[in-house]
N, C-alpha and C positions, 0 to 999 in steps of 0.2 A: 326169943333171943336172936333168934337167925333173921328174922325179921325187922329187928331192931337195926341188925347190921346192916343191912339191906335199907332200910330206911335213911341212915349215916351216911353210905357209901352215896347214896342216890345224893342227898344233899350236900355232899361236899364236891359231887362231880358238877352238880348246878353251879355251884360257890367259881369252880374251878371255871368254867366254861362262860360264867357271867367276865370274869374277871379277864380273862382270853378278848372278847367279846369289847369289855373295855378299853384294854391295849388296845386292840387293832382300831378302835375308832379313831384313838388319837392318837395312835400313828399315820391315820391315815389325816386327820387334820394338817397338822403338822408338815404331810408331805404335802395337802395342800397349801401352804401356806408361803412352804418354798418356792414351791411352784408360781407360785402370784411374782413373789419376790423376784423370781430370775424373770419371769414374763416382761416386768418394771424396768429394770437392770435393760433386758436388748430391747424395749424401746427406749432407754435415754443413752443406749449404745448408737443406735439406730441416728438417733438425732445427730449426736456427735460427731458421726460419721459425713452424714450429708452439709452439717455446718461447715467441717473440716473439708470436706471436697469446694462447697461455694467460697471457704476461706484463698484456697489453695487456686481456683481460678480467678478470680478478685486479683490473687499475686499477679497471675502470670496475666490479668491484661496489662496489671500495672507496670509492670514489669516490660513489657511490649510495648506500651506508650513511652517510656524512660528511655527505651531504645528507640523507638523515633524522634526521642527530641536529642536524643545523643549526638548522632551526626549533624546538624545544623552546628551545635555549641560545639564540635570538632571545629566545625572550619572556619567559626566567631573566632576560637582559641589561635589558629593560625593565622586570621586574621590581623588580630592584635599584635601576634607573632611578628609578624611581617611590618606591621608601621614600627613595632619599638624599633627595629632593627633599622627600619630606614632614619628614624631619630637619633640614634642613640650617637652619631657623632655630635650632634649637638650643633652644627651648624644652622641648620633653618632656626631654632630657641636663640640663638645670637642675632640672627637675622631680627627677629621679632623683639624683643629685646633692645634691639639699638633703634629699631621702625618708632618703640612704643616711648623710647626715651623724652623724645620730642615733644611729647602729650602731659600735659600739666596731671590730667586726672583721665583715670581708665574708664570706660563702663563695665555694665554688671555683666557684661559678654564677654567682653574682651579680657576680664580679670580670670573669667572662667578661663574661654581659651588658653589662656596664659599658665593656667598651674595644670590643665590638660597637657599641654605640649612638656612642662616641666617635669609631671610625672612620667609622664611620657619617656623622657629623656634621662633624668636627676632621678626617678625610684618614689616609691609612692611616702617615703619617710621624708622627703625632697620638704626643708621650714618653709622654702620660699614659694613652691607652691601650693603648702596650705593657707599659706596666706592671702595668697590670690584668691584660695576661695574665701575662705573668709571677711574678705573685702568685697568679694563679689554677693555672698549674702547679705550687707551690710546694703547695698547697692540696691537691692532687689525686693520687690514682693512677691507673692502667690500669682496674683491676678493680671498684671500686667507682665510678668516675665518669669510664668511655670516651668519651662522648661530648662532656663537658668540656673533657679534657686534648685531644681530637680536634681541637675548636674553635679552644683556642689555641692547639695546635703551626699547626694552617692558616693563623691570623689572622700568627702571627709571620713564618712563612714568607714568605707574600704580601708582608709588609713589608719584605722582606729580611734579616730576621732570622738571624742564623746559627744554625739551631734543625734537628733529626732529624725530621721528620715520619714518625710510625711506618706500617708501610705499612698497615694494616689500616684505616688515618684516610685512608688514598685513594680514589680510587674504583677503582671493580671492573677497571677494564680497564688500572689504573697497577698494581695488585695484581698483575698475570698478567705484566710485563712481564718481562723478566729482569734487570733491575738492580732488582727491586723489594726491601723490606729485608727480609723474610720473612715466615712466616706468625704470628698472632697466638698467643701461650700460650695455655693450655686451660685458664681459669680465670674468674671474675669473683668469686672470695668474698674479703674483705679479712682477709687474716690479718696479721700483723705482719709480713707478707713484702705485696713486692711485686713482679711478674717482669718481665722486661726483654726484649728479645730475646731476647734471646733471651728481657720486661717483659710479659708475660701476657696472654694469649688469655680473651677475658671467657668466662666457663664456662657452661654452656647455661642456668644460674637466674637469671644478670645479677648475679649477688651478688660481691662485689668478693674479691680473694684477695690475702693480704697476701704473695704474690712477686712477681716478675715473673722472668721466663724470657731467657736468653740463649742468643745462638745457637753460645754454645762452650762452655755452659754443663754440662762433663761433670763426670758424679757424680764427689763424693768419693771417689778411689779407686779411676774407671773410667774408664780411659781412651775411653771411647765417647764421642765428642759426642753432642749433640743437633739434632733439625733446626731451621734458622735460623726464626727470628721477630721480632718486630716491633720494639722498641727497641734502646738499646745493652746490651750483656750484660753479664753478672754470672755471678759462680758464688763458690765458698766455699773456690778454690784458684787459684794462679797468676795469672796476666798482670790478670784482673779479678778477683781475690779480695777480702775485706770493707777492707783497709787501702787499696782502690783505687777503691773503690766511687763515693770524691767526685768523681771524674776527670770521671763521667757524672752523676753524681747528685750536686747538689751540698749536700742539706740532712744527706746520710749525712757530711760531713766538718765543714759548718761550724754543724749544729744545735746546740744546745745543751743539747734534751731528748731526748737518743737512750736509746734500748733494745737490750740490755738492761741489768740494773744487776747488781753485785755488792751483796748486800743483808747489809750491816753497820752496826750502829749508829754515832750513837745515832738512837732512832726517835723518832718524835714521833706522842703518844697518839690513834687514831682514835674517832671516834663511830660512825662510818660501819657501817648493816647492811648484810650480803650474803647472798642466797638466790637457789639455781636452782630451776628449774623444767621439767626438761628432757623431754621424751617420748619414744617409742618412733616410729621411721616406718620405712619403706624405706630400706636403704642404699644411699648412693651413695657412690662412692668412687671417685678418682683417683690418679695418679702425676705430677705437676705438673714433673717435671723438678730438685725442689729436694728433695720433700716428700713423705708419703703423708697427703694431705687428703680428708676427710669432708665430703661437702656435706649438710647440716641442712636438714629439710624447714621450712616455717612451721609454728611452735606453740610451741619450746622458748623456754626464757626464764631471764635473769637480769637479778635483783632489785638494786638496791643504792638504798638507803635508798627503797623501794617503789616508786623509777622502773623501769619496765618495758626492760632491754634487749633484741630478738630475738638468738638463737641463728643467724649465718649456718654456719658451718663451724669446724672444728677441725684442726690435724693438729700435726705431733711433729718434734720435735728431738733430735739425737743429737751432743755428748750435751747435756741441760741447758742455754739459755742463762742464764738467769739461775743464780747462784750464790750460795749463804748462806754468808757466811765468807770467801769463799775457796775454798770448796768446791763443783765440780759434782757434779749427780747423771746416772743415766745417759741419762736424758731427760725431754724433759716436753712434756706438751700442751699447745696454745694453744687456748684456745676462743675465735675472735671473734664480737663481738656489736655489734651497731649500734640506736641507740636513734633516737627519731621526728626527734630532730635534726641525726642523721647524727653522731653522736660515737662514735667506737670505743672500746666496751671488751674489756681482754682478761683471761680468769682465766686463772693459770698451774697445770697441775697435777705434779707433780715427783714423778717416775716412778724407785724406788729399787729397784734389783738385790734380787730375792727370791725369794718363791712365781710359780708360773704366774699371768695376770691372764686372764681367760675372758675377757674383753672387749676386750682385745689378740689374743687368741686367735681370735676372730671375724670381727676387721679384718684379718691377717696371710692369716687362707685366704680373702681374695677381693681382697686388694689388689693391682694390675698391678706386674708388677716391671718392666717398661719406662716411660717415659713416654707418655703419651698420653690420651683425651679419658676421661669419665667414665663407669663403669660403675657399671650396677644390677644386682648379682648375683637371680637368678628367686628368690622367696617368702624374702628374706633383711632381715631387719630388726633393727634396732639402735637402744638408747638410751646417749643418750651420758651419762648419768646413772650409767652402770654403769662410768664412768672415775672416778668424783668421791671423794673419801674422806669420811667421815662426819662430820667437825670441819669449820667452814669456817672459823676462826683466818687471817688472813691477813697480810702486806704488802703494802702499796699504792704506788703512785706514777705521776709524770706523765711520760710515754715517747713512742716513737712506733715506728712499723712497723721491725722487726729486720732488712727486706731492702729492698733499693731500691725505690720513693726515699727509703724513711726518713722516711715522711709524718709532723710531731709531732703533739699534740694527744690522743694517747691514752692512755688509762689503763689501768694494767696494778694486776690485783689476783693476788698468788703465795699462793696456800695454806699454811698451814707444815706441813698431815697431809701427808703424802706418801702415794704408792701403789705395790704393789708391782709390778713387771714380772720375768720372768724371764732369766737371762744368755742363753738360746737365744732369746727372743725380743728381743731388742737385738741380738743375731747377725742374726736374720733382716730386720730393718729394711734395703732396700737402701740406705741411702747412711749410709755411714761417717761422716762429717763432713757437718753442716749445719747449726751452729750458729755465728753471731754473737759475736765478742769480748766481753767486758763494755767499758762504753761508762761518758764522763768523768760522776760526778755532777752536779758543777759546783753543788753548794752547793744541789740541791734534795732536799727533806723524803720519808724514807720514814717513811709511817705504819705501826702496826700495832694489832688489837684487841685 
């Protein structure tokens, strides 16, 4: 019996001591496991900490740069300070005023200056010098007169204007942001184009180009875009094709001397001479996104009735804008030229399916078939004289730029010799389509010689 008890006691102290034995194991789990957990916990404290110190010095450089650009825009702010004050009688805006009364029509400067001095004087709500500006962007393109158009997209903006400040008109560090509106076209020569956004990137000679560049702006035919740039875009198909252009640009729908014309009678008799004078330099050549444009050194020249025009740049359409008849050819050059008072002239040369042209031929092997900024092919030179035909018989009239904004004021003279191009070289021009509708006469006078 005692031994039984003994037996029990022995086996329930086992039971008892197994069971002790248990607990503690998994209490001791358990505390490892907290253990891990807190381990976990101060390294993502850890991290925290040192992200929040790199955050907090990050501030204070930034913080320390703000404060150096601080005092500069102090004394911009007194600056401006200081001419309101000396405008704000209002005498010199009378002055200018009665100066400008005398002038039939303003330029795209002088419109500027003019609602500059106004705001200036009259408060940035001043109708009359928003007007100005907005005469004065009417007046203006990208490429021929950036710093202009720059002027009064800002002046309007600051007014509250509902107006696109193109981004290249901002400063450097609104440029980099990422809502910024893109980069500027690769151009500044005024051709009867103007470029867009995707409205042209001024081209490394300041010389104005008659496109402007958009930033969906994909070739005729290719499905590629283009990289975003500076205004509202354009291109010569789709969503912003030529019939949509006014949407953005409004002198392309409601001008009333647009380009180009379908050139049928009856004519009315010119006196008007015209002679080139074009020389030989380095070529430079680009792919503008629209176009394959030549940029013209200084020296060339066209003559009409002995006023001297410069020669800025030329390039080609496919096919033909302007048409004789009714009839297009299969392309044709633009030469623009700008004379000492800023008036654009353009000769048309009308490029007809034929023999090889050696001077297409020269432009074809070095011209970028992508878009992008300008190239000087090494010991390669060209006169653009070697496009010209040997009659210069013409038709004349008063136009304006064939791509946005459809600037008027221009004169276009069409040769009636034609030149010959080959069908493989009209192949090889990259863009399919880049020419402009003919556009409403509206009852004005083509001359001819």
């Amino acid at each position: 019996m005692k031994r039984t008890i003994v037996e029990v006691l022995l086996a329930l102290a086992l039971i008892g001591a197994g069971v002790f034995g248990w607990m503690s194991w998994k209490t001791a789990q358990a505390a490892k496991g907290q253990v891990t957990e807190l381990q976990a916990a101060a390294e993502e404290a850890a991290k925290a900490v040192t992200a929040s110190k790199a955050a907090i010095t990050a501030a204070e450089e930034q913080t320390a740069a703000l404060e150096e650009q601080l005092g500069p825009l102090q004394n911009k702010v007194k600056e401006l300070d200081a001419i309101k004050g000396a405008m704000s009688s209002g005498t010199t805006l009378a002055d200018l005023e009665a100066a400008y009364k005398t002038q039939k029509t303003l330029s795209a400067e002088r419109q500027v200056g003019l609602g500059a001095l106004r705001m200036l004087t009259k408060g940035g709500d001043d109708p009359a010098a928003l007007e100005a500006f907005r005469a004065a962007l009417q007046l203006t393109d990208l490429g021929s007169r950036k710093n202009t158009m720059c002027a009064a997209q800002t002046a309007l903006a600051a007014a509250g204007e509902k107006v696109t400040v193109m981004s290249e008109c901002l400063p450097q560090a609104a440029q980099g942001a990422p809502d910024a509106q893109g980069k500027p076209d690769a151009q500044g020569k005024p051709d009867a184009h103007a470029k867009d956004d995707k409205a042209a990137k001024p081209d490394a000679q300041g010389k104005p180009d008659a496109h402007g560049k958009d930033d969906k702006h994909a070739k005729p035919g290719d499905k590629k875009g283009a990289a975003a740039h500076a205004a509202p875009h354009w291109s010569y198909a789709g969503e912003m094709g030529p019939d949509r252009w006014g949407k953005e640009f409004p002198t392309c729908a409601k001008g009333k001397t647009q380009s180009p014309l379908d050139i049928v009678g009856p004519f009315v008799k010119a006196r008007t001479s015209l002679s080139a004078e074009y020389k030989e330099g380095p070529l430079k050549i680009l792919n503008n996104g629209h176009t394959i444009q030549v940029n013209v050194p200084p020296g060339s020249k066209l003559r009409v009735d002995a006023k001297p025009y410069d020669l800025l740049q030329f390039h080609f359409h496919r096919p033909s804008e302007e048409k004789i008849e009714g009839k297009p050819m299969s392309m044709v050059a633009h030469f623009v030229h700008k004379g000492a008072d800023g008036k654009l002239v353009v000769l048309g040369v009308l490029l007809k399916e034929g023999n090889e042209n050696p001077g297409i031929k020269t432009l074809w092997a070095n011209m970028p078939l992508e878009e992008g900024p300008e190239v000087a092919p090494d010991g390669v030179k060209f006169n653009p004289g070697s496009l010209l035909p040997r009659e210069f018989d013409f038709f004349s009239y008063e136009g304006s730029l064939t791509t946005p904004p459809c600037t008027e004021g221009v004169t276009f003279f069409i040769l009636k010799s034609t030149v010959n191009v080959a069908a493989a070289q009209v192949t090889q021009f990259p863009f399919k389509i880049n020419a402009r509708p003919v556009q409403a006469r509206n009852g004005r006078d083509i001359t001819m010689n």
